[in-house]
SEDO-796349 format. One record per residue (C-alpha): residue number from 0; residue in one letter; x, y, z. Coordinates in Angstrom, 2 decimals. Example, Ala and Ser with C-alpha at 12.3 -4.5 7.8 and 13.67 -1.06 7.14 Angstrom:
! SEDO-796349
0; A; 12.30; -4.50; 7.80
1; S; 13.67; -1.06; 7.14
END
This chain:
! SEDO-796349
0; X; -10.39; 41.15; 13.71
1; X; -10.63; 37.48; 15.34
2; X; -13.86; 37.34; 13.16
3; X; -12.10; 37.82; 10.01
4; X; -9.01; 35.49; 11.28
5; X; -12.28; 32.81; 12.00
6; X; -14.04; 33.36; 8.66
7; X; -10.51; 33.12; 7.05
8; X; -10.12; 29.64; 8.50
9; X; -12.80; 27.82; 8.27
10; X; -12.96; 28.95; 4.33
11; X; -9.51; 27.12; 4.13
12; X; -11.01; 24.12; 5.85
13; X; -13.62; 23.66; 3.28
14; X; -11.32; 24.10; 0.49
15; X; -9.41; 21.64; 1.88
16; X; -12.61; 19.50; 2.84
17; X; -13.17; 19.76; -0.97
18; X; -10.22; 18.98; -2.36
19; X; -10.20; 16.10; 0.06
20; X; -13.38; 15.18; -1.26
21; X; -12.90; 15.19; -4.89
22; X; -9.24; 12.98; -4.47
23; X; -11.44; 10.36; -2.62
24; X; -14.04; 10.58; -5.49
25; X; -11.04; 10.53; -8.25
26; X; -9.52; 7.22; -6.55
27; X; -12.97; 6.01; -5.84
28; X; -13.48; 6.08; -9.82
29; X; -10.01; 4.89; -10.95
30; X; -10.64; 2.38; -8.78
31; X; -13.97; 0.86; -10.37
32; X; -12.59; 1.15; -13.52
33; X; -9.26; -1.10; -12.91
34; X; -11.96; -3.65; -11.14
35; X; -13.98; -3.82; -14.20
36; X; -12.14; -4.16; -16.88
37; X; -8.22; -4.39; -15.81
38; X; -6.94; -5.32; -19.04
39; X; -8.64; -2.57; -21.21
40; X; -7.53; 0.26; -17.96
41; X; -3.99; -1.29; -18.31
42; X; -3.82; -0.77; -22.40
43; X; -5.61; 2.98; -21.57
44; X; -2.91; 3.90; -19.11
45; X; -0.33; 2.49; -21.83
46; X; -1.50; 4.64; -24.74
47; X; -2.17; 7.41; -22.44
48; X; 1.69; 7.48; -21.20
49; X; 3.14; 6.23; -24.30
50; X; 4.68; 3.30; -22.89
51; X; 5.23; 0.06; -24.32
END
């Protein structure tokens, strides 16, 4: 049983390790984008939301 329970936990760690992962990649390229071009990302963000 304590194999199961260990097999069971270390899956959830590299879910988590994953989804950690691809949040840091997500920022990582929202990031660049602002840096390059700010004023085009802030007129994307504004269509994209519909705000004015």
């Amino acid at each position: 049983m304590s194999a199961v329970k260990s097999m069971a936990k270390s899956m959830y760690r590299g879910f988590f390790f994953l989804l950690l992962l691809s949040l840091l990649l997500l920022g990582a390229t929202l990031l660049l984008a602002v840096l390059a071009d700010p004023p085009l990302m802030y007129e994307s963000v504004q269509k994209a939301f519909g705000m004015n």
